[in-house]
DRENFIKE-119279 format. One record per residue (C-alpha): residue number from 1; z, x, y. Coordinates in pm, whole numbers, plus 32768, in hexadecimal, padded with zeros to 4 digits. Example, Ala and Ser with C-alpha at 12.3 -4.5 7.8 and 13.67 -1.06 7.14 Angstrom:
// residues 2
<node><num>1</num><c3>830C</c3><c1>84CE</c1><c2>7E3E</c2></node>
<node><num>2</num><c3>82CA</c3><c1>8557</c1><c2>7F96</c2></node>
END
This chain:
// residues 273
<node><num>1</num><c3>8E28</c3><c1>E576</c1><c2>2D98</c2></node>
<node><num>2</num><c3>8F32</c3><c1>E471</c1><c2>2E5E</c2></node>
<node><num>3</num><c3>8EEF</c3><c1>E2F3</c1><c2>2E0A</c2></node>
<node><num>4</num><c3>8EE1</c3><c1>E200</c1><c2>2EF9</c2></node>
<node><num>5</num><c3>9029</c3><c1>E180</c1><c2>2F71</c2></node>
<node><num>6</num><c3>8FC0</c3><c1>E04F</c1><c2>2EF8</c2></node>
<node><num>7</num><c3>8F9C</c3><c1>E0A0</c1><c2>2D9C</c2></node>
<node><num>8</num><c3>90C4</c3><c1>E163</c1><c2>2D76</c2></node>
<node><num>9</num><c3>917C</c3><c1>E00D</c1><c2>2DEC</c2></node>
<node><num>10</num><c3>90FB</c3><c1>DF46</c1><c2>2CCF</c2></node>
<node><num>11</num><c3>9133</c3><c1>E016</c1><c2>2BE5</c2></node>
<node><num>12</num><c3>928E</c3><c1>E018</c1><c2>2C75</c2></node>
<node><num>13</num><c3>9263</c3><c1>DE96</c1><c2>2C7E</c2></node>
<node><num>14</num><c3>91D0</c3><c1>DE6F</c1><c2>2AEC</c2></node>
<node><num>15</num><c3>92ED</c3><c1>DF29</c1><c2>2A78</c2></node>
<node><num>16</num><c3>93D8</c3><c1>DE57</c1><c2>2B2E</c2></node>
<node><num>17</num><c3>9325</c3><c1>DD2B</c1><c2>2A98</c2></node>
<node><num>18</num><c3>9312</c3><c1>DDBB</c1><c2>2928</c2></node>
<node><num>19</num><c3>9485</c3><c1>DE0A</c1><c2>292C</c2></node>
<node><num>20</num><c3>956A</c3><c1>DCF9</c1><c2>2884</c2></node>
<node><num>21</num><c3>967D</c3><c1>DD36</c1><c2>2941</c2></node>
<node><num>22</num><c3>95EF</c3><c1>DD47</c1><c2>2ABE</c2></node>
<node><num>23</num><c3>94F0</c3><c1>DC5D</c1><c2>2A87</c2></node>
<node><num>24</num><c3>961A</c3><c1>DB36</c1><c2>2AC1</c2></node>
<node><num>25</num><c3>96AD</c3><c1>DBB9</c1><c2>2BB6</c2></node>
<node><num>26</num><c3>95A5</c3><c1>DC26</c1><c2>2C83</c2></node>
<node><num>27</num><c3>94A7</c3><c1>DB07</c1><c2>2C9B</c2></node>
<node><num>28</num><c3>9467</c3><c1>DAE1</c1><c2>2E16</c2></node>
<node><num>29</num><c3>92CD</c3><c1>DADF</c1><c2>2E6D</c2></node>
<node><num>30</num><c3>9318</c3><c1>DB25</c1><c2>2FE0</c2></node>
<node><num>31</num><c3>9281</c3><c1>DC62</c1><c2>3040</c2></node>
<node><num>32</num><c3>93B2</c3><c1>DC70</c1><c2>3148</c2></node>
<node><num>33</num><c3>94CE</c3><c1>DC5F</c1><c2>3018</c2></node>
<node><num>34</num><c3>95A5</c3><c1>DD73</c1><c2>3004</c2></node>
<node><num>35</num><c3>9539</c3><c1>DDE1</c1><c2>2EC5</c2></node>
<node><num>36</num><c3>93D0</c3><c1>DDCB</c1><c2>2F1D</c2></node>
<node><num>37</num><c3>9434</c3><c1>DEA4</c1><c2>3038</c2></node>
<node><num>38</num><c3>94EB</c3><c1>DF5C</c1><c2>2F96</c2></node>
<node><num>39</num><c3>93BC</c3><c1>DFC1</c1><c2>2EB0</c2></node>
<node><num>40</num><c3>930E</c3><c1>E01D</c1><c2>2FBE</c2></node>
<node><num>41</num><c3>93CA</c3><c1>E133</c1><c2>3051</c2></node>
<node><num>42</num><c3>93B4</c3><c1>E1A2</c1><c2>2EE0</c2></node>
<node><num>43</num><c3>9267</c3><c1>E1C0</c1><c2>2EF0</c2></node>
<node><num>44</num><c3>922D</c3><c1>E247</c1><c2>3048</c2></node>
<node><num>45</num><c3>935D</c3><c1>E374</c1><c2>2FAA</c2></node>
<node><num>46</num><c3>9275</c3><c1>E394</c1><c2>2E72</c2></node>
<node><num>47</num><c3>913A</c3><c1>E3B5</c1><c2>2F45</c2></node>
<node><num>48</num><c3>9198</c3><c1>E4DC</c1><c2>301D</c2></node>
<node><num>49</num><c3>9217</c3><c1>E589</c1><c2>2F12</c2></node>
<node><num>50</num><c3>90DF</c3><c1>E590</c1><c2>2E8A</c2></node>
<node><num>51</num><c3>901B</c3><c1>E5FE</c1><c2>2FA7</c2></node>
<node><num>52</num><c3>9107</c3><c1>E71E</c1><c2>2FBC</c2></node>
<node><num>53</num><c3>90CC</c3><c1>E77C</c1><c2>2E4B</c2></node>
<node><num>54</num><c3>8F38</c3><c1>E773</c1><c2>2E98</c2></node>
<node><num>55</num><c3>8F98</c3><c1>E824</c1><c2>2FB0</c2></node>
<node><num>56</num><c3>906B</c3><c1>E929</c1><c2>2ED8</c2></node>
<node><num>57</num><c3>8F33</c3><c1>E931</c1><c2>2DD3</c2></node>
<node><num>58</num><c3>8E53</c3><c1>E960</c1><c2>2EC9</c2></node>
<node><num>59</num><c3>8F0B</c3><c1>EA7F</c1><c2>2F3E</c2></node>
<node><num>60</num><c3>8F47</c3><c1>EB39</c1><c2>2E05</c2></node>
<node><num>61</num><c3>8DE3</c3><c1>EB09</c1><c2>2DAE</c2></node>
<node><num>62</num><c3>8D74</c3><c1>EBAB</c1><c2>2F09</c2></node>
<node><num>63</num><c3>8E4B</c3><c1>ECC8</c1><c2>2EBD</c2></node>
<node><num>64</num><c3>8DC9</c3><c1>ED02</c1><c2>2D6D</c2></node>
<node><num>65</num><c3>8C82</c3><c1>ECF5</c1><c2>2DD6</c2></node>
<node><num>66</num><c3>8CB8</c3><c1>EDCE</c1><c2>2ECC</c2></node>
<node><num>67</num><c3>8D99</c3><c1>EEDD</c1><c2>2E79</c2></node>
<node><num>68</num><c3>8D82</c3><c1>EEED</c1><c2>2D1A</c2></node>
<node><num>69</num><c3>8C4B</c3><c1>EF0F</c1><c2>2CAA</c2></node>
<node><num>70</num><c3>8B7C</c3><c1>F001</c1><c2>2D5B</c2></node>
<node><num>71</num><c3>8A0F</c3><c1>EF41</c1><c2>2D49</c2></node>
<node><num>72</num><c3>88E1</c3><c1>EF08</c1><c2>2E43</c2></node>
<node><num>73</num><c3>89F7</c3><c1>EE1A</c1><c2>2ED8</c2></node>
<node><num>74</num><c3>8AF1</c3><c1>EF0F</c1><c2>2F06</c2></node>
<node><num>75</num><c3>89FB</c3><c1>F009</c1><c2>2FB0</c2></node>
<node><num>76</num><c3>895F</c3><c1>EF10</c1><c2>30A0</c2></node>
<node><num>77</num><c3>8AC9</c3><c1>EEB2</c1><c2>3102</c2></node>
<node><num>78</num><c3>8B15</c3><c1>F041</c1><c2>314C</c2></node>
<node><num>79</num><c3>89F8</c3><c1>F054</c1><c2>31EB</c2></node>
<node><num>80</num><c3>8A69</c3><c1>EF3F</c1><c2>32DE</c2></node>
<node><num>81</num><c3>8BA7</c3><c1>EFBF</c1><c2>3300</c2></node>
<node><num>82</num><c3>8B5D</c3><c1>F107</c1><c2>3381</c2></node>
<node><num>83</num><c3>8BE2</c3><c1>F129</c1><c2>3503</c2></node>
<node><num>84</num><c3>8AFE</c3><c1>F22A</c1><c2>3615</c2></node>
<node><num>85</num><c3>8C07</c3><c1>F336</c1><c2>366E</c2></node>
<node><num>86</num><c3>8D35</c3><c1>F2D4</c1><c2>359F</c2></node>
<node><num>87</num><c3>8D8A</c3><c1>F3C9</c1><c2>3483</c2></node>
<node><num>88</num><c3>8E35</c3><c1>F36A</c1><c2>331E</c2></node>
<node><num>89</num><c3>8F89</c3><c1>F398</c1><c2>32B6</c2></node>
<node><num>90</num><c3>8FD1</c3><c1>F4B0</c1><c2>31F3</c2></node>
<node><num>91</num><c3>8F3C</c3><c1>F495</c1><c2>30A1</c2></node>
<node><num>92</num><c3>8EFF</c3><c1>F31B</c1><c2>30D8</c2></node>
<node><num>93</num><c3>8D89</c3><c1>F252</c1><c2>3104</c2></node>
<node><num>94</num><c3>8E28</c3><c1>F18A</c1><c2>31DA</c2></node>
<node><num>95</num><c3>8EB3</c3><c1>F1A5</c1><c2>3370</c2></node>
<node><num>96</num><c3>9012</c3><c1>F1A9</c1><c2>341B</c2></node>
<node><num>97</num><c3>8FAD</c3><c1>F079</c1><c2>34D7</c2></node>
<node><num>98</num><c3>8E67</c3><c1>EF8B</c1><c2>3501</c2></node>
<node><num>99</num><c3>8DAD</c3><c1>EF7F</c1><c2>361C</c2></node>
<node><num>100</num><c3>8CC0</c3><c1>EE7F</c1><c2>3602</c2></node>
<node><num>101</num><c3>8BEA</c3><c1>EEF6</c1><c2>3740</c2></node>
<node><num>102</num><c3>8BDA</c3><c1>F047</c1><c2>3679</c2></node>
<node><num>103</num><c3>8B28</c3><c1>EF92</c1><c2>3557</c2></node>
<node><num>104</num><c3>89AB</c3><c1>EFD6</c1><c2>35BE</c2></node>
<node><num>105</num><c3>8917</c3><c1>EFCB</c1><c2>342C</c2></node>
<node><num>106</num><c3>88EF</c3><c1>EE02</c1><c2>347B</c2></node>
<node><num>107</num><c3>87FC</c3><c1>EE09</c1><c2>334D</c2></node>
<node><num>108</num><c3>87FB</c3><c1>EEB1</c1><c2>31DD</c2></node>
<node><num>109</num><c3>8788</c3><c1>EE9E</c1><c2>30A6</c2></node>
<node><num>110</num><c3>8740</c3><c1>EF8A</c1><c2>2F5F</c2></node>
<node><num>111</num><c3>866C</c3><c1>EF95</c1><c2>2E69</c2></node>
<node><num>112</num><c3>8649</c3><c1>F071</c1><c2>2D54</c2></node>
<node><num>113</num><c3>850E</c3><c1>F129</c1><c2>2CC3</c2></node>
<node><num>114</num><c3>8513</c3><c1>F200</c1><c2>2BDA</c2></node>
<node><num>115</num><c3>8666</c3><c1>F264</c1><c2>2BD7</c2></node>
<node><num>116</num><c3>866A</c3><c1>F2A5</c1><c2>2D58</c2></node>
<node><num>117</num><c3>872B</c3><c1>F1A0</c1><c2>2E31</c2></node>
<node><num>118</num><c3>8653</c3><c1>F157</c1><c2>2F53</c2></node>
<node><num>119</num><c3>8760</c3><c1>F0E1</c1><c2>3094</c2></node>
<node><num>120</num><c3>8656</c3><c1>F007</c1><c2>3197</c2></node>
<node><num>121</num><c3>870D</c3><c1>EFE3</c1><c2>32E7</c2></node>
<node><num>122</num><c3>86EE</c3><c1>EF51</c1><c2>3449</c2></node>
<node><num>123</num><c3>878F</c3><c1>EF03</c1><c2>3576</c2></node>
<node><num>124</num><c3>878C</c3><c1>EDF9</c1><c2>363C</c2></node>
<node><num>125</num><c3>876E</c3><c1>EC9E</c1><c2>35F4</c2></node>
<node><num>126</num><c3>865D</c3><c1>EB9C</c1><c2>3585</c2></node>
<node><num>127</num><c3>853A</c3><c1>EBAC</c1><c2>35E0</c2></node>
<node><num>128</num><c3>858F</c3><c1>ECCF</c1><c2>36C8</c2></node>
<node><num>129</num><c3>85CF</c3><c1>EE01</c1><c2>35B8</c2></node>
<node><num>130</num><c3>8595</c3><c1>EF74</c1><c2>35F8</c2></node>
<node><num>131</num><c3>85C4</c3><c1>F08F</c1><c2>3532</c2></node>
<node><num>132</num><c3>86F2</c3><c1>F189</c1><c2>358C</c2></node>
<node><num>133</num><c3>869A</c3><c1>F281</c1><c2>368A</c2></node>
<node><num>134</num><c3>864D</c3><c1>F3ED</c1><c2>3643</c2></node>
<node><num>135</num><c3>867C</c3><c1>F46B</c1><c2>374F</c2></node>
<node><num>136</num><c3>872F</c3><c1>F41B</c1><c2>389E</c2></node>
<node><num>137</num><c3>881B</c3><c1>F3BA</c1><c2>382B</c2></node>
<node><num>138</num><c3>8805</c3><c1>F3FC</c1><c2>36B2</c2></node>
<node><num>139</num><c3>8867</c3><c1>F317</c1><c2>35F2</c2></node>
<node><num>140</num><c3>87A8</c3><c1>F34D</c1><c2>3498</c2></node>
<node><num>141</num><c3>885E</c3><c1>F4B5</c1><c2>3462</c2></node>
<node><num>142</num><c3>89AC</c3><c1>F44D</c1><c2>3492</c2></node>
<node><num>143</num><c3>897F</c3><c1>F2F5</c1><c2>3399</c2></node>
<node><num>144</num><c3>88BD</c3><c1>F3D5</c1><c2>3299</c2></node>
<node><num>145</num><c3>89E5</c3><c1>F4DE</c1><c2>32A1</c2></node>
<node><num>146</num><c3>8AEF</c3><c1>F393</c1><c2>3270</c2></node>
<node><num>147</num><c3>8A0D</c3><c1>F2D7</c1><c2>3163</c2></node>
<node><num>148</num><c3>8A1B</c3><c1>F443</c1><c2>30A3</c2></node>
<node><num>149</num><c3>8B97</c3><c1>F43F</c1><c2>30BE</c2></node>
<node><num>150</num><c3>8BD8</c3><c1>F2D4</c1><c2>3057</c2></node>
<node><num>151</num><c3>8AF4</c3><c1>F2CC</c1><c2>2F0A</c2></node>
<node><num>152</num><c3>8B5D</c3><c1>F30A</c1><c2>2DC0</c2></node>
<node><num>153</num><c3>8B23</c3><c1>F46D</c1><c2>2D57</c2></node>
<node><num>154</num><c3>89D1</c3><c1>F4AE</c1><c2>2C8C</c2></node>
<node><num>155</num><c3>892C</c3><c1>F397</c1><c2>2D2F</c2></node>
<node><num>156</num><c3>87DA</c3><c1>F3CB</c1><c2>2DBE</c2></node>
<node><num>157</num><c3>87A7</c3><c1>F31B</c1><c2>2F2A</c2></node>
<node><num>158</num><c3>8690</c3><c1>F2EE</c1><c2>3016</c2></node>
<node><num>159</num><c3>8683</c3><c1>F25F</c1><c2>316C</c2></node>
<node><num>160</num><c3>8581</c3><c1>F17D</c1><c2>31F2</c2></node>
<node><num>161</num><c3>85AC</c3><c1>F189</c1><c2>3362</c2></node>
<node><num>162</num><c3>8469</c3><c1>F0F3</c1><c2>33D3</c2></node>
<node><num>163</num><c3>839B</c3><c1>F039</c1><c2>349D</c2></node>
<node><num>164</num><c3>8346</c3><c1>EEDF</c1><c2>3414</c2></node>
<node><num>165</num><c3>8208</c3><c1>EEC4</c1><c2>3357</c2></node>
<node><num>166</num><c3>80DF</c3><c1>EE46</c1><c2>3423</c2></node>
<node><num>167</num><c3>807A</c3><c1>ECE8</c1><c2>338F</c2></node>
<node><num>168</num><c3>7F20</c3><c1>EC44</c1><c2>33F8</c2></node>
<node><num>169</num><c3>7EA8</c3><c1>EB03</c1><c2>33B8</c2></node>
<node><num>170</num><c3>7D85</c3><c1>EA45</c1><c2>33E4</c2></node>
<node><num>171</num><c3>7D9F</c3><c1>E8BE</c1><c2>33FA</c2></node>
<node><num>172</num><c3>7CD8</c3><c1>E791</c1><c2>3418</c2></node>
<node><num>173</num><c3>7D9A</c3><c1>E66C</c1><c2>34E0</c2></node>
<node><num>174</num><c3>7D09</c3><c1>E521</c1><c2>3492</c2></node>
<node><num>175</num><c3>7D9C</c3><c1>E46B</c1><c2>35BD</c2></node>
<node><num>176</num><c3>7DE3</c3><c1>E317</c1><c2>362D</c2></node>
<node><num>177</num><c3>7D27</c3><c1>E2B4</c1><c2>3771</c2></node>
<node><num>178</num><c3>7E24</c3><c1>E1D9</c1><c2>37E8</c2></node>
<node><num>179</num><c3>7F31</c3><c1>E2D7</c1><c2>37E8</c2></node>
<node><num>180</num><c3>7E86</c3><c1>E441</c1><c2>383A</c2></node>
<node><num>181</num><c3>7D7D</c3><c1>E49F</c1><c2>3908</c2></node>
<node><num>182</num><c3>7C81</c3><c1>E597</c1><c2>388D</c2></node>
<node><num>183</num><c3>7D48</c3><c1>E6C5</c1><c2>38B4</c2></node>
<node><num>184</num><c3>7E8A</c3><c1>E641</c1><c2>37E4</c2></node>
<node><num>185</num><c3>7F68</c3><c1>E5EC</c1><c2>392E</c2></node>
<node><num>186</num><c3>7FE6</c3><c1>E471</c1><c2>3922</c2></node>
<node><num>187</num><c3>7F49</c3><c1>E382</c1><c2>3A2F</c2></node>
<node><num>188</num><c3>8090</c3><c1>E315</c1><c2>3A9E</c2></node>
<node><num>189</num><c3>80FE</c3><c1>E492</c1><c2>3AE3</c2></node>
<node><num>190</num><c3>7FCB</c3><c1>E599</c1><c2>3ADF</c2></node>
<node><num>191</num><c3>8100</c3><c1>E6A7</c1><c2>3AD7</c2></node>
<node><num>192</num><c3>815A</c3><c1>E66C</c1><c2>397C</c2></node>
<node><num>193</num><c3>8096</c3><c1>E6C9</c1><c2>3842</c2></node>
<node><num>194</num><c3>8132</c3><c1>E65F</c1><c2>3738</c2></node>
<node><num>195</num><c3>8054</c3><c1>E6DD</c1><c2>35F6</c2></node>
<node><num>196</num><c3>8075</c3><c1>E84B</c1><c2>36B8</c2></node>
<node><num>197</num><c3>81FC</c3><c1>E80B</c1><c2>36E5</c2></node>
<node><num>198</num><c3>822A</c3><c1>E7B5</c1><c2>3568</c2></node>
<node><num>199</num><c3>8176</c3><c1>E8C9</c1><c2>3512</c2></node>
<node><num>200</num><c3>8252</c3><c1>E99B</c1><c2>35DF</c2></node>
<node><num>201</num><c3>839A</c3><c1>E8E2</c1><c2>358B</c2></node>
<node><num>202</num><c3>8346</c3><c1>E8F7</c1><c2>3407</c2></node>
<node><num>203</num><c3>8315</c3><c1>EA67</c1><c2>341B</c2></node>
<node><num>204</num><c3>842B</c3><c1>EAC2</c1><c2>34E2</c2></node>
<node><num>205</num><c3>8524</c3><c1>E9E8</c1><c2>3422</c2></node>
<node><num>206</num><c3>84E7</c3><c1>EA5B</c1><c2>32CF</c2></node>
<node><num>207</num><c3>8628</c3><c1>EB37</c1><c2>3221</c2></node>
<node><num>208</num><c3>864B</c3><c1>EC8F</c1><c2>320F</c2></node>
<node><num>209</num><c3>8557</c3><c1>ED10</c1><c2>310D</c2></node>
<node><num>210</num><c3>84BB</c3><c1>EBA6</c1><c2>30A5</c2></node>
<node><num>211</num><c3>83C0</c3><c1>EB4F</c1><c2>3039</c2></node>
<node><num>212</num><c3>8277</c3><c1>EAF3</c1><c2>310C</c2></node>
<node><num>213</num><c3>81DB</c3><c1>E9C0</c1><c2>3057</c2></node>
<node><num>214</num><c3>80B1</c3><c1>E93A</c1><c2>30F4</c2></node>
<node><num>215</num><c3>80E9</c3><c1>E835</c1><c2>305A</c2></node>
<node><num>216</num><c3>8211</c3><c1>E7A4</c1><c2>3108</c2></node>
<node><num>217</num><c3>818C</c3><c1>E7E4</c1><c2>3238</c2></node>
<node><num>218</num><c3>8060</c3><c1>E6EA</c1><c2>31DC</c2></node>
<node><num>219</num><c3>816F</c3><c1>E612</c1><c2>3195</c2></node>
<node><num>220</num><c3>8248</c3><c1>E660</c1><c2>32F9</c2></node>
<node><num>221</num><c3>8111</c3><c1>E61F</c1><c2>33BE</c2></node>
<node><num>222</num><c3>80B7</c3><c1>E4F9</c1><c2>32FB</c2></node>
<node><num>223</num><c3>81E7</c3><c1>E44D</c1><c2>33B9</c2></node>
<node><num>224</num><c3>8178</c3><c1>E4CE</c1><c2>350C</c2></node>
<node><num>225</num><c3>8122</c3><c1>E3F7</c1><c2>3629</c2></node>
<node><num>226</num><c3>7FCA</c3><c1>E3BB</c1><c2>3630</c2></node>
<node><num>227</num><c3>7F4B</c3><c1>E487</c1><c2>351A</c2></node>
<node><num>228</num><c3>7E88</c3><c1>E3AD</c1><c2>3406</c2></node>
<node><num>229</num><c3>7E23</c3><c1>E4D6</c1><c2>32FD</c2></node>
<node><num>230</num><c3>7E76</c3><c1>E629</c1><c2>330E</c2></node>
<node><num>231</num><c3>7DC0</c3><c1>E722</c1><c2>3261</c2></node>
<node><num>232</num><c3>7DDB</c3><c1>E89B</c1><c2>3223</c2></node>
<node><num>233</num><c3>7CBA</c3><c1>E96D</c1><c2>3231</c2></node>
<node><num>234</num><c3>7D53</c3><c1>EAC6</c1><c2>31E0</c2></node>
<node><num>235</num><c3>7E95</c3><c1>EB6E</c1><c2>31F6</c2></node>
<node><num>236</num><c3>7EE0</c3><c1>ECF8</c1><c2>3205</c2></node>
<node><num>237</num><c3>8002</c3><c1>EDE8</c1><c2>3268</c2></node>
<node><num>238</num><c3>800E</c3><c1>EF34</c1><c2>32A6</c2></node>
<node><num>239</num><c3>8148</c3><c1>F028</c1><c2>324B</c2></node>
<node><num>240</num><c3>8144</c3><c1>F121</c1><c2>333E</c2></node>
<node><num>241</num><c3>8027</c3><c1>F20F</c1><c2>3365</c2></node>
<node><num>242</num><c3>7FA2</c3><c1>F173</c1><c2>3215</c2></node>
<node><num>243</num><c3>7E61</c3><c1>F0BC</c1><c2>31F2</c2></node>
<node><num>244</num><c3>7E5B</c3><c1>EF21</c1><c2>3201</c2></node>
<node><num>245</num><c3>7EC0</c3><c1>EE8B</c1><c2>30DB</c2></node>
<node><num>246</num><c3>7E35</c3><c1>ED18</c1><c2>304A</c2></node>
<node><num>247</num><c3>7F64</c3><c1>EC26</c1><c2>3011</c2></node>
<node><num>248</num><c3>7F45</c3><c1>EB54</c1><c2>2ECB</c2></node>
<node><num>249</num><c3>8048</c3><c1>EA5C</c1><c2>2EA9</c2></node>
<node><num>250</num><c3>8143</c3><c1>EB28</c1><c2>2F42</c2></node>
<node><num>251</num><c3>81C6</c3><c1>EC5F</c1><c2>2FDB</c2></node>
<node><num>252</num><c3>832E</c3><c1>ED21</c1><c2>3002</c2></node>
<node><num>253</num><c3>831E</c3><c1>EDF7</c1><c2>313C</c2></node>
<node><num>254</num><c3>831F</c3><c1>EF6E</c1><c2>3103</c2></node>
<node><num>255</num><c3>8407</c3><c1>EF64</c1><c2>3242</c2></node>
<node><num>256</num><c3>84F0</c3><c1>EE66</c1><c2>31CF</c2></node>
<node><num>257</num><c3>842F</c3><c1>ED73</c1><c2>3306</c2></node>
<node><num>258</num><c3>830C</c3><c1>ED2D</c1><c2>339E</c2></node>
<node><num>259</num><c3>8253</c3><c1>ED37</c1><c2>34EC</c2></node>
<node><num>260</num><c3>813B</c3><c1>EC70</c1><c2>355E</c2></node>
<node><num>261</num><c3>80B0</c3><c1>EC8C</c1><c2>36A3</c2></node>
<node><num>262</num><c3>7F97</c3><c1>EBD0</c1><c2>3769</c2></node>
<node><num>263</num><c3>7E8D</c3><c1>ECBD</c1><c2>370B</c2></node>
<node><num>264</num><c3>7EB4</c3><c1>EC90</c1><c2>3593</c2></node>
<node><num>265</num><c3>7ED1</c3><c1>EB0D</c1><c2>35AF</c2></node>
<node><num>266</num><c3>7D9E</c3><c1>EA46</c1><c2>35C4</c2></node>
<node><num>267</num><c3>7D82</c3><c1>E8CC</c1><c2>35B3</c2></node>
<node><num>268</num><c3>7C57</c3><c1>E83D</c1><c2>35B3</c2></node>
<node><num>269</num><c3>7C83</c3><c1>E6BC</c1><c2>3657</c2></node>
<node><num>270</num><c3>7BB7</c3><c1>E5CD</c1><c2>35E3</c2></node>
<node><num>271</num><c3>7BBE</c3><c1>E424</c1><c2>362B</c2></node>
<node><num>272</num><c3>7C02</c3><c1>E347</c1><c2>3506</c2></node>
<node><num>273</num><c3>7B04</c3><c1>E226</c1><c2>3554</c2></node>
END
């Protein structure tokens, strides 16, 4: 990691000072003497050069990461890469050229079980994801076809192309008086709810196959306008056509995200006197 400029000058500077020699001739304190200056530029030289070895290091690192090691990494980063319409080179997992607007795959991630490598994918960005279409136009056919290209031969895949599981939760909102009214909108604007919009936000905003922890969203409403004690009652999600499912501590979506929508979110408002 580059030093500060600063450091690398004194150092520059307590070598100076330790040397028999230059320590006589150079004994000016003026931060405008020429050898002062002159250590400096040094420094500044010194500096960039090592931001362009982190740079370098970062870079080799990235590219080792990425092309030579074909893990969960690797995959999700095919999986990304894939481009609607465009066909590989000749014996290649890669393309001629990169389209960017061709990307649709925005999210990935793999996970293995059991030997199988199981590819979760969506399009479209946070907050907003979709599975690939099937149909009209299809998208899942041609990305399964290109994910069974790019792999390494002998490994098992499956892809997750689904909707995001269903969360519901069920809150008690211990609210302040003086800030909310009885339904959770602020006094000073009855448009804005803010425990329902941290709820939302917290959902939305959490990374590609995350985890769900109650927990921190206690905590994230805890720091909410308003709200004096949040408490949570239940929380469930459902994969699918599966059954509900109890959440204890915390959950991985199925789907790689989740989905929560006014019907499965109740919170109960209730004045903190």
């Amino acid at each position: 990691m580059a030093q500060d400029i600063t450091d690398i000058q004194q150092e520059i500077i307590d070598a100076v000072q330790d040397d028999d020699t230059l320590n006589t001739k150079l004994t000016s304190t003026s931060k405008t003497a020429i050898w002062r200056l002159t250590t400096y530029c040094i420094a500044v030289g010194i500096y960039l050069l090592q931001l362009l070895f982190d740079e370098l290091e970062d870079e080799v690192d990235t590219a080792l990461e990425e092309r030579l090691t074909h893990n969960a990494y690797w995959y999700s980063t095919m999986a990304k890469a894939f481009q609607y319409g465009y066909e590989l080179e000749d014996e290649s997992d890669s393309y001629e050229e990169e389209d960017e607007d061709a990307q649709i795959v925005s999210q990935a991630a793999v996970v293995e079980v059991n030997g199988t490598l199981y590819i979760k994918i969506a399009k479209g960005s946070d907050g907003e994801l979709t599975p690939l279409s099937e149909s009209d136009p299809d998208e899942l056919t041609p990305f399964t076809e290109y994910m069974a290209r790019v792999k390494d031969a002998g490994v098992n895949i499956e892809i997750v192309n689904d909707e995001g599981d269903d969360l519901r939760l069920v809150i008690d909102i211990y609210y302040d008086p003086l800030v909310l009214n009885d339904e959770g909108a602020l006094l000073t604007d009855t448009s804005t709810y803010p425990a329902y919009d941290t709820i939302k936000d917290f959902v939305t905003s959490l990374s590609f196959n995350g985890e769900f922890i109650p927990a921190e969203l206690v905590d994230a409403l805890q720091e909410t306008s308003g709200v004096a004690i949040p408490e949570i009652l239940s929380v469930a999600t459902k994969y699918a056509d599966n059954d509900w499912e109890s959440v204890s501590g915390k959950v991985v979506p199925n789907a790689g995200y989740l989905n929560i929508d006014d019907d499965n979110l109740t919170i109960n408002y209730i004045a903190n006197e």
